[in-house]
C-alpha positions in Angstrom: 29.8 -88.8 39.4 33.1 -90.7 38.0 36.1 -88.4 36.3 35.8 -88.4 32.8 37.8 -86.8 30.0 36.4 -83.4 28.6 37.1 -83.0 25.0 35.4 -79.7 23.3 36.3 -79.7 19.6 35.0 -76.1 17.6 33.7 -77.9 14.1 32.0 -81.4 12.8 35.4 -82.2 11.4 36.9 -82.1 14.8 34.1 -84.1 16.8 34.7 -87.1 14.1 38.2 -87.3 14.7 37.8 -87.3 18.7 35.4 -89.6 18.2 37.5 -92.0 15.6 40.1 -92.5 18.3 37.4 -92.5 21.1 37.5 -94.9 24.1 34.7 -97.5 24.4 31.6 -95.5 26.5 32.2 -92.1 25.8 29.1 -89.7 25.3 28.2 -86.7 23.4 27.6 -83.9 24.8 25.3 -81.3 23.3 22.7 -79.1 25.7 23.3 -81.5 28.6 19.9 -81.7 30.4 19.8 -85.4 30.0 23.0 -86.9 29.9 24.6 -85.1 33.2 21.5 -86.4 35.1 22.2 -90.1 34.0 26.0 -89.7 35.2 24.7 -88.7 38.4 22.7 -91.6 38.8 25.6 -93.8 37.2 23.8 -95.3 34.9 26.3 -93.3 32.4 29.9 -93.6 33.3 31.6 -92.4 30.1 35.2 -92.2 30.2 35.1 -89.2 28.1 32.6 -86.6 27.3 32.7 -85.3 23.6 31.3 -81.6 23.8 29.7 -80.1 20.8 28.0 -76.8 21.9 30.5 -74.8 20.2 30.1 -75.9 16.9 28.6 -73.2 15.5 27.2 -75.2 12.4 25.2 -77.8 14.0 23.2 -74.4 15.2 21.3 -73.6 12.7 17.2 -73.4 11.1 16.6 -73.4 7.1 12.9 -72.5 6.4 13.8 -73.9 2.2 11.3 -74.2 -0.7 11.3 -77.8 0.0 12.1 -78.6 3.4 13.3 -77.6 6.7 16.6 -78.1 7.8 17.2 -77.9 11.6 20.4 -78.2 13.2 21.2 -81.0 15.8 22.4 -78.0 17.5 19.7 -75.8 17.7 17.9 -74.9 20.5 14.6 -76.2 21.6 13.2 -73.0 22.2 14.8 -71.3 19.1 13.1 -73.3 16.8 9.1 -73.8 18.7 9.7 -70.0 18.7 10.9 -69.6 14.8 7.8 -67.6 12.9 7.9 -69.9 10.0 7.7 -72.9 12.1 5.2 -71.6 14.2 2.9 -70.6 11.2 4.1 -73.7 8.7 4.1 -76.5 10.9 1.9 -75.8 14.4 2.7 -79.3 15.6 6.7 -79.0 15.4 6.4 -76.0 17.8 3.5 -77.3 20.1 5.2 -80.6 20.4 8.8 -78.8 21.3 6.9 -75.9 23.8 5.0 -78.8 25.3 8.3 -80.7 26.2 9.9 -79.1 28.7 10.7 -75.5 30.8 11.8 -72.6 29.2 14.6 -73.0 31.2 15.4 -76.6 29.5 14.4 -75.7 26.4 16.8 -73.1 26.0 19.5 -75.3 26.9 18.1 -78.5 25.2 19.1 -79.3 21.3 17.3 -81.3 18.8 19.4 -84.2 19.0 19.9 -84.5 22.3 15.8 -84.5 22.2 15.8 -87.4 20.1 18.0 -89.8 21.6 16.7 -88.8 25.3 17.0 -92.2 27.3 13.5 -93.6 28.8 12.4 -92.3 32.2 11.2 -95.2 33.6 11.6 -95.3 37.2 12.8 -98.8 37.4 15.5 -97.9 35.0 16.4 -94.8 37.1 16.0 -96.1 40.2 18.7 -97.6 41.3 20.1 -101.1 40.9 17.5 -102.5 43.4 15.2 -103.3 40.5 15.9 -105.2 37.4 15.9 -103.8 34.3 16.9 -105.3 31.2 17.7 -101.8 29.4 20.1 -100.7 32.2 21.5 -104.4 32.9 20.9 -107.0 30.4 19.5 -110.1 31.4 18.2 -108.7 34.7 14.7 -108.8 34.1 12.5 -106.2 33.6 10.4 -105.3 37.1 8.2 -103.2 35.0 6.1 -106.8 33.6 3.7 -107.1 36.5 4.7 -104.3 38.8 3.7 -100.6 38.5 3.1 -100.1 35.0 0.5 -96.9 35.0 3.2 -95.0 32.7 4.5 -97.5 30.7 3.9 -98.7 27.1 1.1 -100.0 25.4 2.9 -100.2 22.0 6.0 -102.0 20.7 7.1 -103.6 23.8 8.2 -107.2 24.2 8.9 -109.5 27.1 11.9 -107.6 28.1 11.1 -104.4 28.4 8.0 -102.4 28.1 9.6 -99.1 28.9 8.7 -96.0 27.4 9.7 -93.7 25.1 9.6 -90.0 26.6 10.3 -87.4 23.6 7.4 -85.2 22.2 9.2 -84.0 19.3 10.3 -86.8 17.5 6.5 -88.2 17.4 5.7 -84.9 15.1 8.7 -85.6 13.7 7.4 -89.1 12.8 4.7 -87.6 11.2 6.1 -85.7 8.7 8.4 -88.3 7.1 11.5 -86.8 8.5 15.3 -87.5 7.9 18.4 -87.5 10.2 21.6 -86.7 8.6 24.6 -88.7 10.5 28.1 -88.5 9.6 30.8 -90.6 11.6 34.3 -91.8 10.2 32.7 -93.9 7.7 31.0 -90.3 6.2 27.6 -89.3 6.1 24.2 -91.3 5.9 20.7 -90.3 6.4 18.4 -91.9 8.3 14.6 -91.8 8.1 13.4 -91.0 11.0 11.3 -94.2 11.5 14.0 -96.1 11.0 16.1 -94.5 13.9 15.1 -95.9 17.1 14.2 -99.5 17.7 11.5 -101.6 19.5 13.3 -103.6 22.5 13.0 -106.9 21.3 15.3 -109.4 23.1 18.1 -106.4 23.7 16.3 -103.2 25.3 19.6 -101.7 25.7 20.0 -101.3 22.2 17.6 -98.0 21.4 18.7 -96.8 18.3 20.6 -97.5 14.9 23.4 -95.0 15.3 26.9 -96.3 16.1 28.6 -95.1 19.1 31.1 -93.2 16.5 28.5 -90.8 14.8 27.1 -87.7 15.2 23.7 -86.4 14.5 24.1 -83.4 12.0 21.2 -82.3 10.9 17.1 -82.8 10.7 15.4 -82.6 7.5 11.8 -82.2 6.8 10.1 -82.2 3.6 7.7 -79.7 2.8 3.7 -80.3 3.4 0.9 -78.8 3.3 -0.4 -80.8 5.8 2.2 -79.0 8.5 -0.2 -75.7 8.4 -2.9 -78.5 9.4 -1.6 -79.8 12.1 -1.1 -80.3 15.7 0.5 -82.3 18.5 -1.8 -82.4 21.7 -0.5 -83.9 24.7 -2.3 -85.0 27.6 -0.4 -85.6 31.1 -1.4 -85.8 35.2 -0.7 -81.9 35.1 -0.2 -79.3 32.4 3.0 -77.8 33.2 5.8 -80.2 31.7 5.1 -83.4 33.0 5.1 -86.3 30.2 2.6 -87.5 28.2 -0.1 -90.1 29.1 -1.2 -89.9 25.7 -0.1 -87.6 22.9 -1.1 -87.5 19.2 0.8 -85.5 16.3 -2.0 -85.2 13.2 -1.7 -83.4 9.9 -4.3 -83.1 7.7 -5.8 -81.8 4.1 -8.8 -81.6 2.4 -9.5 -81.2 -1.2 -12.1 -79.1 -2.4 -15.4 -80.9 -1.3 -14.7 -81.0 2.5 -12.5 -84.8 1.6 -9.3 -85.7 3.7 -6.9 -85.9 0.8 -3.9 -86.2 3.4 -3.2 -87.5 6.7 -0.7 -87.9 9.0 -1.0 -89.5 12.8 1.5 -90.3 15.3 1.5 -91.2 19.2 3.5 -90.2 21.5 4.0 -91.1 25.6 2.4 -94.8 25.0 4.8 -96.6 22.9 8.6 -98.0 23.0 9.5 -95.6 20.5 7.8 -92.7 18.6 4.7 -94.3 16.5 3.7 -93.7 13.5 -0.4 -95.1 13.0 -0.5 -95.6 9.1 -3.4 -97.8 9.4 -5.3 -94.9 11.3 -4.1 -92.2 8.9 -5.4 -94.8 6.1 -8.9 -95.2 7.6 -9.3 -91.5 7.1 -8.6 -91.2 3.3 -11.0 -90.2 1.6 -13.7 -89.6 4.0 -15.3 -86.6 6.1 -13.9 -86.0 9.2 -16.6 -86.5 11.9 -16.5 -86.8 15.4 -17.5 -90.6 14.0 -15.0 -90.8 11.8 -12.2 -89.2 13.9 -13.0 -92.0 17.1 -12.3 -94.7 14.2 -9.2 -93.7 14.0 -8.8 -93.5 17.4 -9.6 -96.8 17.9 -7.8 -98.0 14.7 -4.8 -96.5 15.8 -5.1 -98.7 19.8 -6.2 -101.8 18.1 -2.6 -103.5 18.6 -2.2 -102.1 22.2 -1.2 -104.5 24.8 -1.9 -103.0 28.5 -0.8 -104.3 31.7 -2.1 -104.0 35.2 -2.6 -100.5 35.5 -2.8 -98.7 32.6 -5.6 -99.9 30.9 -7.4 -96.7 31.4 -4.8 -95.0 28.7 -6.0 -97.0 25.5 -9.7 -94.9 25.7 -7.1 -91.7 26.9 -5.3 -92.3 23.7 -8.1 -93.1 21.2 -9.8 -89.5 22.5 -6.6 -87.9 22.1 -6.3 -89.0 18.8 -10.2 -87.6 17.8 -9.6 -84.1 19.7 -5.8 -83.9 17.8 -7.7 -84.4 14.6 -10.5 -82.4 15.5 -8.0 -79.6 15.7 -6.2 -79.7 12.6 -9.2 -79.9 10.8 -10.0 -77.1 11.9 -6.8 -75.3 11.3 -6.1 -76.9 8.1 -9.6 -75.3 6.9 -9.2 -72.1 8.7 
């Protein structure tokens, strides 16, 4: 690991201004579960780290009327633990408790969670294979090699790498919003908006600018978020990532009808997924074990798989059917 300048500012304020007059390269630090790891493997080399665990008002959980408000700060576990998370929105918890240790998720913040870099192994494996997200225009040794874990959505013909977080695909799900503030002042993003397919430029992940700090994550109010769940599916059940994952919410009106539904993937795509033509194959219909492998399938239809994981577009569409399968039930429980 390279020296770097430590900078540990006490309130947003504070982190804006060391990060106004910030040298080119220099990270945020938060619960530091991914980032140190990445330095060690110099594929970071900041010349400064930016430390904002001590800002006491990035750590913070708002159960309102209208919407949750969970700060970039908070803990992992402190919010898949929070009673009205755990009873209002099953899938937020499952898909944070399924993520990680205890021991990383009581380090690990929401923010940090979102922008977690890929763990592909070609980009973390050295500079012995060429990879277009860690050195542009190197090639991406993924195409063609050993792809078994690598994405069957949203990849192009630089990168298929892909995107590793569990939380943000529930997040996906239920419409949320990322508060950023930088010098410029504050902006919200939505959170589909905030990462990006790799296109031409797989180095470039998501819309933020290197001067701006993730504040807050809003979530509007559903009813959908008692119905729901995120199931994950990986090689072994204790943390590993995701083959195939699927966050679903769902209602019903009063005749038994899917009024509402929400489905996203998760572990097969460049970035988390929202399947809107899946969720719209579902309005208005009975949910069926037929009905629920439609949407399976409607939500695989654009996958692209390579050499060796082929097997996880049936993986995914049964995910998809059991995830459903399981907020129905909850949702009319």
């Amino acid at each position: 690991m390279r020296a770097f300048t430590y900078v540990a500012p006490e309130t947003v304020d504070a982190a804006v201004d060391a990060l106004r007059t910030a040298r080119p390269g220099t990270k945020i630090l938060a619960g530091g579960t991914t980032l140190f790891d990445l330095m060690k493997l110099h594929i970071e080399t900041p010349p400064a780290v930016i430390d904002v665990h001590r800002i006491a008002e990035l750590d913070t959980i708002g159960i309102g009327e209208h919407e949750l408000v969970l700060g970039a700060g908070a803990r992992m576990a402190d919010v898949a633990d929070h009673p009205a998370i755990k009873d209002g929105y099953p899938g937020l918890s499952e898909s944070l408790w399924r993520a990680a240790s205890q021991q990383l998720r009581n380090m690990a913040t929401l923010a940090g969670n979102l922008l977690q870099r890929t763990r592909c192994p070609y980009f973390r494996g050295g500079l012995e294979f060429p990879c277009n997200k860690r050195v542009p225009g190197s090639g991406c040794a993924a195409i063609g090699g050993h792809d078994r874990g690598h994405a069957l959505l949203g990849g192009s013909d630089s990168c298929i790498a892909t995107y590793p977080g569990d939380f943000p695909v529930a997040l996906i799900a239920f419409d949320a919003v990322v508060d950023v503030v930088g010098p410029g002042g504050e902006r919200s993003v939505p959170l589909a908006e905030l990462h990006v397919e790799p296109g031409d430029d797989p180095a470039r992940e998501h819309v933020l600018a290197p001067d701006e700090l993730i504040v807050r994550i809003r979530v509007p109010a559903t009813a959908a978020g008692r119905g729901s769940t995120y199931l994950k599916i990986r090689d072994r059940e204790s943390y590993a990532f995701a083959l195939a994952a699927a966050a679903v919410g769902l209602t019903f009106d009063g005749d038994g009808v899917i009024d509402e539904c929400r489905i996203a993937l998760g572990g097969v795509a460049t970035r988390p997924w929202r399947a809107a033509e899946a969720e719209q194959s579902l309005l208005g219909q009975r949910l069926t074990p037929q009905t629920a492998r439609h949407a399976g399938e409607v939500a695989y239809a654009a996958a692209r798989p390579g050499r060796y994981n082929g097997f996880r577009v049936e993986l995914g569409i049964r995910t998809v059917a059991d995830a459903l399968r399981i907020a129905g039930e909850r949702a009319t429980g």
